[in-house]
N, CA, C and O of each residue as an XYZ file, in Angstrom:
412
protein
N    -140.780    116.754     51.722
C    -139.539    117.066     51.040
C    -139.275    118.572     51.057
O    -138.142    119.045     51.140
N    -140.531    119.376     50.963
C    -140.014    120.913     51.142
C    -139.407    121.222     52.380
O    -138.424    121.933     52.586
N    -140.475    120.286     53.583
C    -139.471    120.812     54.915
C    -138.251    121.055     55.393
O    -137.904    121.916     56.202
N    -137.489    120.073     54.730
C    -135.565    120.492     54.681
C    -135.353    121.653     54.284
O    -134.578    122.399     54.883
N    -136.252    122.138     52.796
C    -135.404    123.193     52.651
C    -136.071    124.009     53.436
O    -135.106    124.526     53.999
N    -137.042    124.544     53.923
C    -137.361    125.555     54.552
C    -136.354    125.485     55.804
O    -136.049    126.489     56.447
N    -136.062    124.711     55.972
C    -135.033    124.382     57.540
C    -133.724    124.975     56.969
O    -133.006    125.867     57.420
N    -133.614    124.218     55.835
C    -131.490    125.104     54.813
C    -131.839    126.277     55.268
O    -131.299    126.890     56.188
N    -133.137    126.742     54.352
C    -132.906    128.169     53.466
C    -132.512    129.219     55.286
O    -131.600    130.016     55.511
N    -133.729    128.692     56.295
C    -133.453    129.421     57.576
C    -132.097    129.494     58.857
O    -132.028    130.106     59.924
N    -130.975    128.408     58.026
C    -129.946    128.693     58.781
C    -128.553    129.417     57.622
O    -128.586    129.335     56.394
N    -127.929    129.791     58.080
C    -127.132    130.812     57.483
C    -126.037    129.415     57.210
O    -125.696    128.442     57.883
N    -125.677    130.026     55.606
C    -124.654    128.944     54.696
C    -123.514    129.320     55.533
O    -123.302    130.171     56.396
N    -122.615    128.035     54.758
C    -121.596    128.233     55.598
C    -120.231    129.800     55.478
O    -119.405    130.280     56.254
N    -120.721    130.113     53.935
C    -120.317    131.583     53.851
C    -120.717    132.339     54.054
O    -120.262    133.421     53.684
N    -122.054    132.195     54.924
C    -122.476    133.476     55.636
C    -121.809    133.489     57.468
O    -121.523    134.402     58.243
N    -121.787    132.274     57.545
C    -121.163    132.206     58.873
C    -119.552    132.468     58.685
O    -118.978    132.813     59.718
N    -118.869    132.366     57.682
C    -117.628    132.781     57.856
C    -117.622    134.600     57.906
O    -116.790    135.301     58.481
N    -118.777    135.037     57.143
C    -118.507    136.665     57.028
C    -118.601    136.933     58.737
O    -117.793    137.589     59.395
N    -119.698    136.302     59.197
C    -120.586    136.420     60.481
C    -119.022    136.578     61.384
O    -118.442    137.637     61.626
N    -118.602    135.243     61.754
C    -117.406    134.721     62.364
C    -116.229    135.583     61.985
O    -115.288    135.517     62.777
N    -116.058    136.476     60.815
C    -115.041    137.427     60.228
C    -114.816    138.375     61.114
O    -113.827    138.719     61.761
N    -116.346    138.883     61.001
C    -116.528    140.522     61.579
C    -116.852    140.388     63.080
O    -116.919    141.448     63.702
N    -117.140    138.815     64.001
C    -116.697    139.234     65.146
C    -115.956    139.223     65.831
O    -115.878    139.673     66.974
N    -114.945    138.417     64.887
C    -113.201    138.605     65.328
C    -112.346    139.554     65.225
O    -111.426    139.912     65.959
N    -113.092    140.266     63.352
C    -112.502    141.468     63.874
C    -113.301    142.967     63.384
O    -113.176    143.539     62.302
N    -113.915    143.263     64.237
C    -115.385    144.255     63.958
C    -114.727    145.404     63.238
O    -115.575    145.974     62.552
N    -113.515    145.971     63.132
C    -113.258    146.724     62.850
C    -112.998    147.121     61.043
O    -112.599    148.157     60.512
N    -113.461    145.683     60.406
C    -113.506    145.351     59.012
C    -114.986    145.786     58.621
O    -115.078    146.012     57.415
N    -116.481    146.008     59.522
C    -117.730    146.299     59.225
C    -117.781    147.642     58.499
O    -118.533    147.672     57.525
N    -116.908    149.101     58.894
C    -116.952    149.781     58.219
C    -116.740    149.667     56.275
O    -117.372    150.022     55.280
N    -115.371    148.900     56.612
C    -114.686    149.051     55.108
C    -116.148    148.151     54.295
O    -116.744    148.584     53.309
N    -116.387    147.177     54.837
C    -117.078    145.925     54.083
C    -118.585    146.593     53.594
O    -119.361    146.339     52.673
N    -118.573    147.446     54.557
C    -119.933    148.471     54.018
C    -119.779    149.515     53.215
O    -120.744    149.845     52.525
N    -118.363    150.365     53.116
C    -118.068    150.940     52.091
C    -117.922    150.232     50.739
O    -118.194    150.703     49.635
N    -117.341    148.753     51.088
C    -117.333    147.921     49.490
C    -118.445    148.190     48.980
O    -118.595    148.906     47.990
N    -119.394    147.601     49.657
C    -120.945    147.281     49.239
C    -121.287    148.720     48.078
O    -121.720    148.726     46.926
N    -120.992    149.500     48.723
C    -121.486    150.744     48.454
C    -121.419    150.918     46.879
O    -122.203    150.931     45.930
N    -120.014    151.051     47.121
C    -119.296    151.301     46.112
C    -119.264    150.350     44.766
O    -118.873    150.749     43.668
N    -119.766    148.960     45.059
C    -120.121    148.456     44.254
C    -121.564    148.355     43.578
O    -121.864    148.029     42.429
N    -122.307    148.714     44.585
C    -123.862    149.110     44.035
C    -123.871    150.582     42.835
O    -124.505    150.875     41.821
N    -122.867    151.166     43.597
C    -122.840    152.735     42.411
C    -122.437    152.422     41.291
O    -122.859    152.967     40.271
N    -121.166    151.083     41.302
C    -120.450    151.148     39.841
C    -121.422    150.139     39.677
O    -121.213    149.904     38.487
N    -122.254    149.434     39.970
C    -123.084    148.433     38.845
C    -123.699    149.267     37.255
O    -123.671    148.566     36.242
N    -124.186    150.627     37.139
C    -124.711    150.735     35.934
C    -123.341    151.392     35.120
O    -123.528    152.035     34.087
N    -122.049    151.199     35.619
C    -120.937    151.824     34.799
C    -120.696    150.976     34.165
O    -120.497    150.159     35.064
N    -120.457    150.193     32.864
C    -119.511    149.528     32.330
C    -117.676    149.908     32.260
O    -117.085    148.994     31.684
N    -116.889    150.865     32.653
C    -115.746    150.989     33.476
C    -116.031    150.702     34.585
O    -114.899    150.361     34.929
N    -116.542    150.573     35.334
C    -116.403    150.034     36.622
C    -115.488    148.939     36.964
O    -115.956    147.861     36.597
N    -114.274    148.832     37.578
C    -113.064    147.772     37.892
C    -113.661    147.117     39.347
O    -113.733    145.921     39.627
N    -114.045    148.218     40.140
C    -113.731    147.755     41.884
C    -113.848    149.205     42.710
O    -114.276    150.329     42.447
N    -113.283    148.608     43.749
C    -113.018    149.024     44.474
C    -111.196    149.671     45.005
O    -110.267    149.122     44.412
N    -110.982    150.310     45.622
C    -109.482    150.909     45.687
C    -109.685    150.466     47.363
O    -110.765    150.240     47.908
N    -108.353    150.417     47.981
C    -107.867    150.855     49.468
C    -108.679    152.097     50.309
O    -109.073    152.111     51.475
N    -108.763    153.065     49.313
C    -108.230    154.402     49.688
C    -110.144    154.714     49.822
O    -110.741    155.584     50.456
N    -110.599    153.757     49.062
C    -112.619    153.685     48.650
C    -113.092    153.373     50.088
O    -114.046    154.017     50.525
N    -112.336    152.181     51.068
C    -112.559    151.791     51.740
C    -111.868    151.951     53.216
O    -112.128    151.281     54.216
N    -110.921    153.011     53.090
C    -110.594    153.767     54.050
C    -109.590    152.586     55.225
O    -109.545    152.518     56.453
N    -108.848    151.739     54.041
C    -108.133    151.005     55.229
C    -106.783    150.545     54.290
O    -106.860    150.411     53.069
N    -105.613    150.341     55.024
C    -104.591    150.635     54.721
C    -104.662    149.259     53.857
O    -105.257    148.324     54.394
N    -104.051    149.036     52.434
C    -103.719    148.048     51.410
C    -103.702    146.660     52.374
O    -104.713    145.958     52.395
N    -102.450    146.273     53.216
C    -102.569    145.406     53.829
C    -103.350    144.629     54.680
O    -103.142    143.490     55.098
N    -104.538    145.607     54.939
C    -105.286    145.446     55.852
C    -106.390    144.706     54.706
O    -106.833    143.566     54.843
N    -106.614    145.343     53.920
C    -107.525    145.121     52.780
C    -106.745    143.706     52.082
O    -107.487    143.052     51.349
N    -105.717    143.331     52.201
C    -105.143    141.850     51.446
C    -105.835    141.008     52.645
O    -106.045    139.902     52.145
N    -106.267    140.998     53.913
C    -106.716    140.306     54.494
C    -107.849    139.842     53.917
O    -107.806    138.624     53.744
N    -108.963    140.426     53.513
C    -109.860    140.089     53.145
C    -109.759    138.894     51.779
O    -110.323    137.847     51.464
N    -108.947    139.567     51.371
C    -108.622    138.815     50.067
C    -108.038    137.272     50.776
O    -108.166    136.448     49.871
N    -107.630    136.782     51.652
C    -106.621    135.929     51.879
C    -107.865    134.870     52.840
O    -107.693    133.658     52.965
N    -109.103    135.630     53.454
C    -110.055    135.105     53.941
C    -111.613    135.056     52.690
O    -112.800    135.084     53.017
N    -111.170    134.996     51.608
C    -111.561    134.296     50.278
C    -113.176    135.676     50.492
O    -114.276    135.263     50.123
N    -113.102    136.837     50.947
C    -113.998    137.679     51.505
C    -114.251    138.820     49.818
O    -115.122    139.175     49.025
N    -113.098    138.932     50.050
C    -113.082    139.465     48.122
C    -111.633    138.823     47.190
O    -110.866    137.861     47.232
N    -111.830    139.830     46.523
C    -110.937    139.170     45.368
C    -110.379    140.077     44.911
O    -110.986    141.132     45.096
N    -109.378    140.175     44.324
C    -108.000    141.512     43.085
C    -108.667    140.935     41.602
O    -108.330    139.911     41.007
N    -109.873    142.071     41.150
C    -110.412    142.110     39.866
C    -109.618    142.836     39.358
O    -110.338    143.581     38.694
N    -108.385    143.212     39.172
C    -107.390    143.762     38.519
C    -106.460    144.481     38.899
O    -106.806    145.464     39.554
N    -105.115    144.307     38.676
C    -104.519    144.838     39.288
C    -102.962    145.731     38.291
O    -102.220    144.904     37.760
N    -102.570    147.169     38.093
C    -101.934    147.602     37.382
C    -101.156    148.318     38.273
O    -101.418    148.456     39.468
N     -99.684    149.021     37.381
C     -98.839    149.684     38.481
C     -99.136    150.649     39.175
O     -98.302    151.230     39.870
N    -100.425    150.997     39.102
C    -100.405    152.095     39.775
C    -101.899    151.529     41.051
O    -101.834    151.807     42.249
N    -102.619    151.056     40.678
C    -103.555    151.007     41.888
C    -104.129    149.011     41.459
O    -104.059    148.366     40.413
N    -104.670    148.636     42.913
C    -105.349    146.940     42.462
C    -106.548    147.552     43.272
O    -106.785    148.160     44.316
N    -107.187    147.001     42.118
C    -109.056    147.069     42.140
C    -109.988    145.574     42.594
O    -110.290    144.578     41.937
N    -110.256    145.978     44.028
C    -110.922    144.835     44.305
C    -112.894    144.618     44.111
O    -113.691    145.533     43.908
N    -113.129    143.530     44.220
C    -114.592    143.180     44.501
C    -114.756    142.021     45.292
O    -114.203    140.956     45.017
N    -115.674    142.231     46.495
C    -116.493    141.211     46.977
C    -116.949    140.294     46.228
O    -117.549    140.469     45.167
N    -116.545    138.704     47.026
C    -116.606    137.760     45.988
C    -118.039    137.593     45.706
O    -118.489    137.341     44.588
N    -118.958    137.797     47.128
C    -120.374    137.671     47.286
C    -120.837    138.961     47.923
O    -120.848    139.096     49.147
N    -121.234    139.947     47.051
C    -121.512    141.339     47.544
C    -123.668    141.067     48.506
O    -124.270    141.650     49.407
N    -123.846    140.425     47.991
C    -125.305    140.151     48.098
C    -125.127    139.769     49.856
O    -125.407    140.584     50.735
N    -124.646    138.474     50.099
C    -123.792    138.024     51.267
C    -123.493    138.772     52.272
O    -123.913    138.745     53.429
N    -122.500    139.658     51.600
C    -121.869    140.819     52.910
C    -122.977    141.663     53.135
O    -123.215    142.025     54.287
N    -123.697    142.031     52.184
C    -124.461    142.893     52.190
C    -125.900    142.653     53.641
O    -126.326    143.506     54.420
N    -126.255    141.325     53.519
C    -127.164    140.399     54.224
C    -126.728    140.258     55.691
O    -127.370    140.295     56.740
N    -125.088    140.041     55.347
C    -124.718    139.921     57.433
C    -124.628    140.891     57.727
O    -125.117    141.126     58.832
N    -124.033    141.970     57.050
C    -124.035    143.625     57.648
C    -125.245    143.883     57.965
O    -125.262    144.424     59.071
N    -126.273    143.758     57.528
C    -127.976    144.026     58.227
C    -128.165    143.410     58.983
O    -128.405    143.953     60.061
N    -128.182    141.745     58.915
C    -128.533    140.872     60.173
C    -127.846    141.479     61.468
O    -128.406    141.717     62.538
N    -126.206    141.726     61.070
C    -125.615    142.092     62.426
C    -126.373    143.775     63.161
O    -126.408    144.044     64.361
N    -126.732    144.387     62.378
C    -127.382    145.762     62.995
C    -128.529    145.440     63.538
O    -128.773    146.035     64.587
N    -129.541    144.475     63.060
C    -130.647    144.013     63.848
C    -130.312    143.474     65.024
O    -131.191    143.601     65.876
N    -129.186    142.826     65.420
C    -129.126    142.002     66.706
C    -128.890    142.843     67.999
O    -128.825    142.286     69.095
């Protein structure tokens, strides 16, 4: 009965294959998705901490609603003046961005 899972745990979920399948359609999202990361590891000991901005991740708003629309992050708030995002699964992105540098 353990053998299945050792077999799960060694193939990549199916939301790791969508990040996987994301970034090699369109590689040019690996920068920003590694600036998320970042940026969310720094604000973990802030309690203000909202997110992330556009401007954090160095890619134009629209470009950044993509992600959002490929369920990749999410609008943790949004006011008139700036929308603050987070990775829905920062752990995740964090995991294919390494796997993909090893390959």
């Amino acid at each position: 009965m353990s053998q299945p899972t050792l077999e799960a745990s060694s193939h990549p979920s199916p939301q790791e294959n969508h990040v996987e399948q994301f970034l090699a359609k369109f590689p040019d999202y690996r920068k920003a998705l590694w600036l998320a990361a970042r940026s969310e590891e720094e604000g973990q000991g802030d309690p203000s901490y909202q997110g992330w901005q556009w401007s954090d991740v160095e890619m134009h708003p629209t470009r950044v609603l993509k992600l959002v629309i490929e369920g990749i992050a999410k609008i943790n708030m949004r006011t008139r003046r700036a929308t603050y995002y987070l990775l829905k699964e920062s752990d995740l992105v964090k995991t294919v961005l390494k796997s993909s540098i090893l390959k």
